[in-house]
NUVEXZA-956140 format. One record per residue (C-alpha): residue number from 1; chain; x, y, z. Coordinates in steps of 0.5 Angstrom, whole numbers, always signed. Layout:
<sites>
+-----+--------+-------+-------+-------+
: num : chaine :  east : north :    up :
+-----+--------+-------+-------+-------+
: NUM :      A :     X :     Y :     Z :
...
+-----+--------+-------+-------+-------+
</sites>
This chain:
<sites>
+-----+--------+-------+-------+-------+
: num : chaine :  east : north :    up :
+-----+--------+-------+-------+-------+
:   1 :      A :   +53 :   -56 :   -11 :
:   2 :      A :   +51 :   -51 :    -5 :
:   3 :      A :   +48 :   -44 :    -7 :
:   4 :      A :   +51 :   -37 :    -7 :
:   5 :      A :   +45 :   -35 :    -2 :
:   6 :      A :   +39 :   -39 :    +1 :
:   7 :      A :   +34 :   -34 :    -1 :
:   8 :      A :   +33 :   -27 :    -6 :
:   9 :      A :   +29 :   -23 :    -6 :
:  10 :      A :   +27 :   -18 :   -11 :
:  11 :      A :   +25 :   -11 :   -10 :
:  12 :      A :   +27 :    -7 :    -4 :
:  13 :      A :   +20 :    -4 :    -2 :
:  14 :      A :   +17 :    -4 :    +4 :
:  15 :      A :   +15 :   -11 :    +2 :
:  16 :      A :   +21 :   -14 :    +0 :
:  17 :      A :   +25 :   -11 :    +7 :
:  18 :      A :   +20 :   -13 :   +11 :
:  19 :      A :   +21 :   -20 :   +10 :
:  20 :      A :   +29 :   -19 :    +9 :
:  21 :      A :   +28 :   -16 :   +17 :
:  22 :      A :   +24 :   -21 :   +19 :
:  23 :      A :   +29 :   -27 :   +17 :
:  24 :      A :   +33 :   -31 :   +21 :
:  25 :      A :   +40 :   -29 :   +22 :
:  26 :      A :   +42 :   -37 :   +21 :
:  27 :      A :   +41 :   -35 :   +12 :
:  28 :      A :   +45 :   -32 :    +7 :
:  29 :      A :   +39 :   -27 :    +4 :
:  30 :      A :   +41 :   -22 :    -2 :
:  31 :      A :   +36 :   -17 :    -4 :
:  32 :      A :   +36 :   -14 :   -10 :
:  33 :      A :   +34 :    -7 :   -12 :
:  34 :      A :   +33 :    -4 :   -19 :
:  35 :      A :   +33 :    +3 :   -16 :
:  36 :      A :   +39 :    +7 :   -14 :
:  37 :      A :   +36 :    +5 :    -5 :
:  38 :      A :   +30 :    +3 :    -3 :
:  39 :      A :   +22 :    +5 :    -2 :
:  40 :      A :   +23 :   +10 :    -8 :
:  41 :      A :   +16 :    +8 :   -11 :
:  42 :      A :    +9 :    +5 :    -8 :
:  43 :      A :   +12 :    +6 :    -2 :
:  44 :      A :   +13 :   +12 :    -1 :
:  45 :      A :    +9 :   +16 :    -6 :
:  46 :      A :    +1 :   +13 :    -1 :
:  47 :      A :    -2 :   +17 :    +4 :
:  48 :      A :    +2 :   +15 :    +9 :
:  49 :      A :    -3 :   +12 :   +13 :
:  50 :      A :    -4 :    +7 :   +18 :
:  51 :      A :   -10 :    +3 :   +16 :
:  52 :      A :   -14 :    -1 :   +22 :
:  53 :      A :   -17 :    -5 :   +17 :
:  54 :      A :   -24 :    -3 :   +16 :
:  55 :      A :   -26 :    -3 :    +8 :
:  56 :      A :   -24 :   -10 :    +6 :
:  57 :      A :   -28 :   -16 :    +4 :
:  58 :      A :   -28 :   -19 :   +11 :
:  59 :      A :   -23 :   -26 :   +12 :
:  60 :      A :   -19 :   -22 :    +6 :
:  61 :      A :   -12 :   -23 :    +7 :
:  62 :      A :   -12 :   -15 :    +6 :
:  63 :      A :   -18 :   -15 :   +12 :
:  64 :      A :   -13 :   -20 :   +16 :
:  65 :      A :    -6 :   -18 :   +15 :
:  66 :      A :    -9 :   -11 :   +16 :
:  67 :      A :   -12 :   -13 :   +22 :
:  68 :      A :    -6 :   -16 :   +25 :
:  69 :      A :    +0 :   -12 :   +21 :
:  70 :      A :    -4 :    -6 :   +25 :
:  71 :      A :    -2 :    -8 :   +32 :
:  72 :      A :    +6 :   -10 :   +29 :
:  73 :      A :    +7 :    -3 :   +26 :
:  74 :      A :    +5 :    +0 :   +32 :
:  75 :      A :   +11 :    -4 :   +35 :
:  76 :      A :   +16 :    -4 :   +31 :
:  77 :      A :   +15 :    +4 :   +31 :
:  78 :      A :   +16 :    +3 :   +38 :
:  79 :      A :   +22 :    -1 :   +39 :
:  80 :      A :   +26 :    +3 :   +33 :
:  81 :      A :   +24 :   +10 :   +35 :
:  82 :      A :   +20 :   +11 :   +28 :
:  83 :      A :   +16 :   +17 :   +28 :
:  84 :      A :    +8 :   +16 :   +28 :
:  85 :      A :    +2 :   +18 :   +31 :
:  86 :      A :    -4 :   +15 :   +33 :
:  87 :      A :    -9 :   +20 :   +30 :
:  88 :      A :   -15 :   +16 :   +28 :
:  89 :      A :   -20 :   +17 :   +23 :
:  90 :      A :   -27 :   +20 :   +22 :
:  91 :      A :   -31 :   +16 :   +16 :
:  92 :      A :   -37 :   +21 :   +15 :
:  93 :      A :   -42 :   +23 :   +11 :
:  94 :      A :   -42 :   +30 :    +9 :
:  95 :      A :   -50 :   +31 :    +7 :
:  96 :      A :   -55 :   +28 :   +10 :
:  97 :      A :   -58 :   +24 :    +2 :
:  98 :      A :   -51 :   +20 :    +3 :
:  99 :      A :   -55 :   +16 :    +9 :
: 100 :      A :   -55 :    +9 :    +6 :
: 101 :      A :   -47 :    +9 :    +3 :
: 102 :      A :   -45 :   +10 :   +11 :
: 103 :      A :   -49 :    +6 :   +13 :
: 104 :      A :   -46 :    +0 :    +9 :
: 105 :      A :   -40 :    +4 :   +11 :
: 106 :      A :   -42 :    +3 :   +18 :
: 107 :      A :   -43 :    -6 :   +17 :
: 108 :      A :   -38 :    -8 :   +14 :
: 109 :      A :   -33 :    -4 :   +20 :
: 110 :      A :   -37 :    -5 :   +25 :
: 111 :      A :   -36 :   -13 :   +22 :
: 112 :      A :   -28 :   -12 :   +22 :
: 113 :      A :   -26 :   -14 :   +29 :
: 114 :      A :   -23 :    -6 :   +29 :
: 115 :      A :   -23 :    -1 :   +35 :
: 116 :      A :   -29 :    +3 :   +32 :
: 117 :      A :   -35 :    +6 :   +35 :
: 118 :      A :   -41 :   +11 :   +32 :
: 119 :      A :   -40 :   +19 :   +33 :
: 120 :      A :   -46 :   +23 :   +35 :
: 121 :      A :   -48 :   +29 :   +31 :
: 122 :      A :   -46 :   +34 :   +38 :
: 123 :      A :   -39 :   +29 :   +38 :
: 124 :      A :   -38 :   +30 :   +31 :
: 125 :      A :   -38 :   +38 :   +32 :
: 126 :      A :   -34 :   +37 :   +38 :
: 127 :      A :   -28 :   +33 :   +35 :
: 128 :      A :   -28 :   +37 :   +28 :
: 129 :      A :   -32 :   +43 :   +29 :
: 130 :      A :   -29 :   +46 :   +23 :
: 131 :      A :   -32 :   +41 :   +19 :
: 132 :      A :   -39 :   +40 :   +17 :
: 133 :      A :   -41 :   +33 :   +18 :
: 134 :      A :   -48 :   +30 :   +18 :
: 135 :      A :   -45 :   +23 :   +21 :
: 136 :      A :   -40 :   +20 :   +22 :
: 137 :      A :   -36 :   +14 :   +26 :
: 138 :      A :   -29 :   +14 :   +29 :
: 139 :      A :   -24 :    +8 :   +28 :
: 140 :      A :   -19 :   +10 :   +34 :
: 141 :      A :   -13 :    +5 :   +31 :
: 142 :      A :   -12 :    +9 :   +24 :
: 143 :      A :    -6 :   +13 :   +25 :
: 144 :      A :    +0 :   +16 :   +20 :
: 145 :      A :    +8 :   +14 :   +20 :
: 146 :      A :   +14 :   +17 :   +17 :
: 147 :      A :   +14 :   +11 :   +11 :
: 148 :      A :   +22 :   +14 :   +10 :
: 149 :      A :   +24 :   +12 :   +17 :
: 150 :      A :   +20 :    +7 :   +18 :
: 151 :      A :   +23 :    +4 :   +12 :
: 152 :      A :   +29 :    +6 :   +14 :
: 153 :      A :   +29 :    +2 :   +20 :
: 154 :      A :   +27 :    -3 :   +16 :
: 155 :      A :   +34 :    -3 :   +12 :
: 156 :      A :   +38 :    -2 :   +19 :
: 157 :      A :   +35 :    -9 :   +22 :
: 158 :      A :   +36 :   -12 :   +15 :
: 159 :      A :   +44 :   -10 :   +14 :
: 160 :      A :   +44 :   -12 :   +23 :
: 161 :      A :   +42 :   -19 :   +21 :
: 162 :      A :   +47 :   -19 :   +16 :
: 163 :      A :   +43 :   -18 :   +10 :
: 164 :      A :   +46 :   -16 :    +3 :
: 165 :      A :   +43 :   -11 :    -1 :
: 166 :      A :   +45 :   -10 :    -9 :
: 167 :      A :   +41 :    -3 :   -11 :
: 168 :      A :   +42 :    -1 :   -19 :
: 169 :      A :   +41 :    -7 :   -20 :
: 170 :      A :   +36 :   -10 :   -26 :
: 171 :      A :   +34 :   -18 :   -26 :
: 172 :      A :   +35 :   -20 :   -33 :
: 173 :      A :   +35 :   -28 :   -32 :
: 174 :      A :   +30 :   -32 :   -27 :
: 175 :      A :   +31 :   -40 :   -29 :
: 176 :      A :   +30 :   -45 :   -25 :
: 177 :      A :   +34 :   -53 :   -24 :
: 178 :      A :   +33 :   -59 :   -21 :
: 179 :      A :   +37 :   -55 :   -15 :
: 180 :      A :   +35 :   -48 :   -14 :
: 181 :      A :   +34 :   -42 :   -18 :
: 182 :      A :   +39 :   -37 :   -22 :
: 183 :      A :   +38 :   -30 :   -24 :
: 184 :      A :   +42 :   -26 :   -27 :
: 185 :      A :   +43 :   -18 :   -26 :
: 186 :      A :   +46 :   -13 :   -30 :
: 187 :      A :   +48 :    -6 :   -25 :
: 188 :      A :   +48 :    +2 :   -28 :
: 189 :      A :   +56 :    +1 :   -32 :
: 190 :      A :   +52 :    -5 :   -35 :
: 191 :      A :   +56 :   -10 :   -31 :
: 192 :      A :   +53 :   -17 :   -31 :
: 193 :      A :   +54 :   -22 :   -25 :
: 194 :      A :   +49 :   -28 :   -24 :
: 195 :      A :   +48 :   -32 :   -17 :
: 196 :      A :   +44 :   -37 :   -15 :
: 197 :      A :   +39 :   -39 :    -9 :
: 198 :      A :   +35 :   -44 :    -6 :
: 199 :      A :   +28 :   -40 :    -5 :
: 200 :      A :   +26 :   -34 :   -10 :
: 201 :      A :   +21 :   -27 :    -7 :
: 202 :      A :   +19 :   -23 :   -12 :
: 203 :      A :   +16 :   -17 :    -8 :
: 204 :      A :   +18 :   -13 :   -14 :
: 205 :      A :   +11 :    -9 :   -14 :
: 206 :      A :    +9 :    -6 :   -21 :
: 207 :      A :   +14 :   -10 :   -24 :
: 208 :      A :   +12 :   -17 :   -20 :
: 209 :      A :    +8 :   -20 :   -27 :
: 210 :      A :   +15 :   -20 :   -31 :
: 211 :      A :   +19 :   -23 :   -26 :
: 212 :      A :   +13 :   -29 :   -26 :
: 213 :      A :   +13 :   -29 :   -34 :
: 214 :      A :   +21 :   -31 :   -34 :
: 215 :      A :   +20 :   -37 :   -29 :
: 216 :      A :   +14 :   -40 :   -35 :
: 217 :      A :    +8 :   -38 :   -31 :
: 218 :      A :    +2 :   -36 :   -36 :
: 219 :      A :    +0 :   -30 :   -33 :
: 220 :      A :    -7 :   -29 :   -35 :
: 221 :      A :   -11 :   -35 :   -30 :
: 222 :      A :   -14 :   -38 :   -37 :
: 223 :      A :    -9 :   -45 :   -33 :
: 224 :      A :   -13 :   -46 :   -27 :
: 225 :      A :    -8 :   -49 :   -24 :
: 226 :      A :    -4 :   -42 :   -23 :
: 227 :      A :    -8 :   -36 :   -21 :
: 228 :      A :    -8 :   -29 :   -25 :
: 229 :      A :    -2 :   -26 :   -24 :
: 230 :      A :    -3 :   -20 :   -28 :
: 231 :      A :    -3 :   -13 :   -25 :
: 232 :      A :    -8 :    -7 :   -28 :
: 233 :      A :    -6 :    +0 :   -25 :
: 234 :      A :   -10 :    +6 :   -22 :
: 235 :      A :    -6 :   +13 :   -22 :
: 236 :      A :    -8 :   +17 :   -16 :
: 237 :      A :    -5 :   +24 :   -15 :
: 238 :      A :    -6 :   +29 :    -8 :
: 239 :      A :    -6 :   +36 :    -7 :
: 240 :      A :    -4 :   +38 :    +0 :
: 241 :      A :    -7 :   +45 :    +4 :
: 242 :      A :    -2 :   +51 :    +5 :
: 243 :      A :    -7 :   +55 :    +9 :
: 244 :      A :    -5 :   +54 :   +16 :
: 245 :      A :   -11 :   +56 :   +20 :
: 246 :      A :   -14 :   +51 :   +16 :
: 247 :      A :    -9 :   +46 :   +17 :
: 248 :      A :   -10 :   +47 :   +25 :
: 249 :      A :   -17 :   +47 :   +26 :
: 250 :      A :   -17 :   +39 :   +23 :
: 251 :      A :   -15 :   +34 :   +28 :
: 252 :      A :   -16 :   +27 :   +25 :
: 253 :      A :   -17 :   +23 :   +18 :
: 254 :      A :   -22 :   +24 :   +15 :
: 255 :      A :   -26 :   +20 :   +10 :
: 256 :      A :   -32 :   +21 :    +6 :
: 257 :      A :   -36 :   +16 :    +4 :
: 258 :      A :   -37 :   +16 :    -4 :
: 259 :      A :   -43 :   +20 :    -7 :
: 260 :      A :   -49 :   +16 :   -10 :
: 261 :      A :   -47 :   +10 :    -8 :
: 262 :      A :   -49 :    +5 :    -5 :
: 263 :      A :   -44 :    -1 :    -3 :
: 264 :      A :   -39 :    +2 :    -1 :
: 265 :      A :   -34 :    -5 :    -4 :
: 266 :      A :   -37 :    -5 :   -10 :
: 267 :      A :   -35 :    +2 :   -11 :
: 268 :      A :   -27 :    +2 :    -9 :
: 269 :      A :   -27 :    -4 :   -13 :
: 270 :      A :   -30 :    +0 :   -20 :
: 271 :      A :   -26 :    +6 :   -19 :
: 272 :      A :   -20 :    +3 :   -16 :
: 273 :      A :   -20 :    +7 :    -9 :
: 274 :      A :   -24 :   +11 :    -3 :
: 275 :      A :   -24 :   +17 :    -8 :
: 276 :      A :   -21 :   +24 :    -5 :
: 277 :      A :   -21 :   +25 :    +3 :
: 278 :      A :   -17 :   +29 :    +7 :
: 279 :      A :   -10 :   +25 :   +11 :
: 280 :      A :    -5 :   +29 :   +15 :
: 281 :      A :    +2 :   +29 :   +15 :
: 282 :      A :    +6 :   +28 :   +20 :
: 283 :      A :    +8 :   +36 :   +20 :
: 284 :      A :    +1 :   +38 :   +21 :
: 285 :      A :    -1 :   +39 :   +13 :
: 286 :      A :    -7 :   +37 :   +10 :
: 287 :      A :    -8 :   +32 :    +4 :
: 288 :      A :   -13 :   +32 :    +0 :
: 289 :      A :   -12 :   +25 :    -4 :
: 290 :      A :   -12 :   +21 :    -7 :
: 291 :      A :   -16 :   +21 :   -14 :
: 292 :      A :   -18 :   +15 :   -18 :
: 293 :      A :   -14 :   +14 :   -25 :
: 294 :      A :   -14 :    +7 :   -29 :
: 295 :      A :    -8 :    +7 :   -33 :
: 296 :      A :   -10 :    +3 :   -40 :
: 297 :      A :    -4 :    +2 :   -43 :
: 298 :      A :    -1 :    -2 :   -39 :
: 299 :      A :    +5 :    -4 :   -44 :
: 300 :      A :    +7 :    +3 :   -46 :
: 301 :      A :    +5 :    +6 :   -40 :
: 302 :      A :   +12 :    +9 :   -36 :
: 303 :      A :   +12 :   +11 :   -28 :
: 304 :      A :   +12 :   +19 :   -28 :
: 305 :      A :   +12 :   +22 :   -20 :
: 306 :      A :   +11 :   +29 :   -22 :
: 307 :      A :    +5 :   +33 :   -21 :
: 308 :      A :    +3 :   +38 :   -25 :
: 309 :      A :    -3 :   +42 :   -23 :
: 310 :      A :    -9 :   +40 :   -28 :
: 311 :      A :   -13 :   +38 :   -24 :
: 312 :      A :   -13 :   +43 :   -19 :
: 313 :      A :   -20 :   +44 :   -21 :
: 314 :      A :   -22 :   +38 :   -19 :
: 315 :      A :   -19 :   +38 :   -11 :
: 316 :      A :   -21 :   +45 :   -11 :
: 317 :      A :   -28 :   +43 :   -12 :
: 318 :      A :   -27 :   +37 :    -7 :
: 319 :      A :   -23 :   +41 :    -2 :
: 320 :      A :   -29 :   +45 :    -2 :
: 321 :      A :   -34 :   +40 :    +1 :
: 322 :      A :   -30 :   +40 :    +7 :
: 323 :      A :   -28 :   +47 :    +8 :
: 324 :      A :   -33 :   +52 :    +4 :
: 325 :      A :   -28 :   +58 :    +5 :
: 326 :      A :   -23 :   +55 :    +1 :
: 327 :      A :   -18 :   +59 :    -4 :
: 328 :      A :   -16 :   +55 :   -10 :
: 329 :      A :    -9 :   +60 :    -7 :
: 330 :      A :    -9 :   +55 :    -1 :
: 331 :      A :    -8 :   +48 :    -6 :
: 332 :      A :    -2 :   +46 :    -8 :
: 333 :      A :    +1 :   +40 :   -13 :
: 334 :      A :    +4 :   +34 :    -8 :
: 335 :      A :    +6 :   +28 :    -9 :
: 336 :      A :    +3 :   +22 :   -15 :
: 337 :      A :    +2 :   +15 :   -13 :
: 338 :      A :    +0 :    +8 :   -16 :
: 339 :      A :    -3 :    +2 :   -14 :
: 340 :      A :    -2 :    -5 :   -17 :
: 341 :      A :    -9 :    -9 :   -17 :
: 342 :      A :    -9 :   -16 :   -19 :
: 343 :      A :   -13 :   -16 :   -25 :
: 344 :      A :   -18 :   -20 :   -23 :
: 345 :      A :   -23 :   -25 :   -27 :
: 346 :      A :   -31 :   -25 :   -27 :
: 347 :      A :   -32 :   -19 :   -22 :
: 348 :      A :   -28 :   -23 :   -17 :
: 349 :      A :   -25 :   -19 :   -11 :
: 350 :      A :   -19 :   -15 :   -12 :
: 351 :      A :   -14 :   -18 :    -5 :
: 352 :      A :    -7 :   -19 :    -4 :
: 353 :      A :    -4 :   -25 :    -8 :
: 354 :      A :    +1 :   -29 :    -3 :
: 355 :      A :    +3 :   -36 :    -8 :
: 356 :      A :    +9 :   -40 :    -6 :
: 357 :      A :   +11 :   -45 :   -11 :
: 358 :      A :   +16 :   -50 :   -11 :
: 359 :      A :   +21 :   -44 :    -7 :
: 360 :      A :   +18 :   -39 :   -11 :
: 361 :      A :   +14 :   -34 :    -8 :
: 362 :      A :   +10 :   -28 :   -12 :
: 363 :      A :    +7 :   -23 :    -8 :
: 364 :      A :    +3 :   -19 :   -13 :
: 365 :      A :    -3 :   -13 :   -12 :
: 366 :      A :    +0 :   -11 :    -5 :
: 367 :      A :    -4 :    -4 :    -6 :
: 368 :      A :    -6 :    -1 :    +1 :
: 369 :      A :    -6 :    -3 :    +5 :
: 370 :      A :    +1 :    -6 :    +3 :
: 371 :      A :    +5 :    -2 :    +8 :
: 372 :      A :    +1 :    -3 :   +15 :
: 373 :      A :    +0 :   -10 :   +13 :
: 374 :      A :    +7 :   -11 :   +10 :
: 375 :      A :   +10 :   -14 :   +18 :
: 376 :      A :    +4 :   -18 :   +17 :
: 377 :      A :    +5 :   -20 :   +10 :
: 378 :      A :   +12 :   -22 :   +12 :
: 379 :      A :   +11 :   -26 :   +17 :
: 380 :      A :    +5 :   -30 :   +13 :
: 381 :      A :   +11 :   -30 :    +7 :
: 382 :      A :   +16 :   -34 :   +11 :
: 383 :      A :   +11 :   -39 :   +15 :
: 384 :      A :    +8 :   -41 :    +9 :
: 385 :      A :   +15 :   -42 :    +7 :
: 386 :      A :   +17 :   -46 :   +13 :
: 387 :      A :   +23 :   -41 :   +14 :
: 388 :      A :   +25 :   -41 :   +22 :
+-----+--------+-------+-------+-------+
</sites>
């Protein structure tokens, strides 16, 4: 008896399209979304940022698929016309008692195989004069993307390589025989329909552990012949910058190192992010964000995307490190992402989670740098699935 598809794929994120893209025509794939379209999550509620690669624990799967998925981003934005910009980024120190945190900032980029260089203080004034930067050194392969458009040329390539696509659509039911998996979905009028298929992707993000727990898997690492599956969730919200004059006098990304600290992965790691920096839209807007939130309540926690101003305060004192003339008037609420980390054991780094077993993968804690990493991460899916 054949299957219904050679592959699913759960979850139509930038992950689970850019693998539904990068599959050859000759398989039957479906991709399976229980959002009304694709990207309406992680992927489109983050920076929007093109990382080079420089913040990760080196040989990383993050270190190495940001590395390579850099290069490819900018490609695939080439060839189907999504708009970006090569903008790069300045990581700094904003006082001079910030020394030894950017120095550890400096080794660990200066190790990562990216385009970096150190900036002198005369440079510094030149490149953002606006800002007033103690030191600081330039990544020059950092850059920003439409992440809309981007997906959606994702989409395009999928549906062209005759991909089907089954939005509103909730998996209720993953089993596997001695043949191939079948799942069953349930769509928004409450209609069922079960299929069946030889290889399973689970790029399902925030909810990639639930699907792992349907097939039997023990979720929590305490079965040292399954890694730990289970996801914690940092909560990030940014405020973006409406005062023009301000917006037209910064010219790149700019990440400050954090404060009172002296290893720069120890701190990401403890807090769940880089802390509040400055990124741009591609319209020219500045973001400050994202801040850094641990949400306990994993079981009773619901997903809400709305940004109230309380913590105005917050981002108005951290807008104020870059631009001392800030008006709390100038800031306003943007957008709320999450990040999903793969809730570690023994203080263990925190890195990608590519697990592939008897024809089911589990892609768990693609945080950033997910989206630049996402061809990368793809490309990596498929070879280790021999699928060519």
């Amino acid at each position: 008896m054949q299957s219904d598809f050679d592959i699913a794929i759960i979850g139509a994120g930038v992950i689970g399209l850019s693998i539904a893209a990068k599959i050859p025509k000759k398989f039957s794939v479906i991709i399976i979304e229980k959002n009304r379209t694709y990207g309406l999550e992680s992927s489109t509620h983050n920076s929007e940022v093109i990382h080079a690669g420089i913040y990760y624990k080196i040989d990383s799967l993050k270190h190495k698929l940001c590395l390579n998925g850099n290069a490819m981003i900018y490609d695939w934005c080439e060839k189907y016309g999504v708009h970006y910009n090569k903008i790069g980024k300045l990581v700094v120190s904003l006082h001079d008692n910030e020394s030894e945190t950017f120095e550890n900032a400096w080794e660990l980029a200066s190790k990562s195989g990216a385009n970096v260089r150190r900036i002198s203080k005369n440079e510094l004034r030149k490149l953002e004069p606006s800002v007033n930067i103690a030191a600081g050194f330039l990544s020059s392969n950092t850059g920003i993307i439409d992440s809309v458009g981007f997906l959606k040329s994702l989409e395009f390539v999928a549906k062209n390589n005759g991909v089907n696509f089954g939005f509103n659509n909730n998996l209720q039911e993953l089993n596997r025989n001695s043949k191939f998996f079948k799942l069953g979905v349930i769509d928004d009028d409450g209609s069922a329909t079960e299929f069946t298929a030889d290889i399973v992707i689970n790029a399902a993000g925030h909810g990639s552990p639930n699907i792992t727990r349907m097939l039997g898997y023990p979720l929590d690492g305490s079965n040292n012949n399954f890694p730990v599956f289970e996801q914690r969730i940092n909560k990030g919200v940014y405020f973006d910058i409406i005062n023009s004059k301000i917006n037209n006098a910064v010219h790149h990304l700019i990440y400050p190192v954090p404060k009172n600290q002296k290893l720069m992965q120890n701190y990401i790691d403890k807090v769940g992010g880089l802390g509040i920096h400055l990124t741009k839209t591609l319209d020219g807007i500045i973001r400050l964000g994202p801040d850094t939130e641990w949400i306990k309540q994993r079981s009773s926690f619901s997903f809400d995307y709305q940004n109230s101003d309380n913590k105005l305060m917050n981002f108005f004192n951290a807008g104020k490190e870059f631009f001392p003339d800030l008006k709390i008037d100038d800031l306003v609420p943007s957008h709320v992402g999450y990040r999903t980390k793969i809730n570690v054991l023994n203080e263990e780094y925190s890195d990608f989670l590519i697990w592939v077993h008897n024809g089911y993968v589990h892609l768990g804690g693609i945080e950033s740098p997910g989206l630049t990493a996402s061809l990368a991460i793809a490309d990596k899916t498929l070879k280790l699935l021999n699928v060519s």
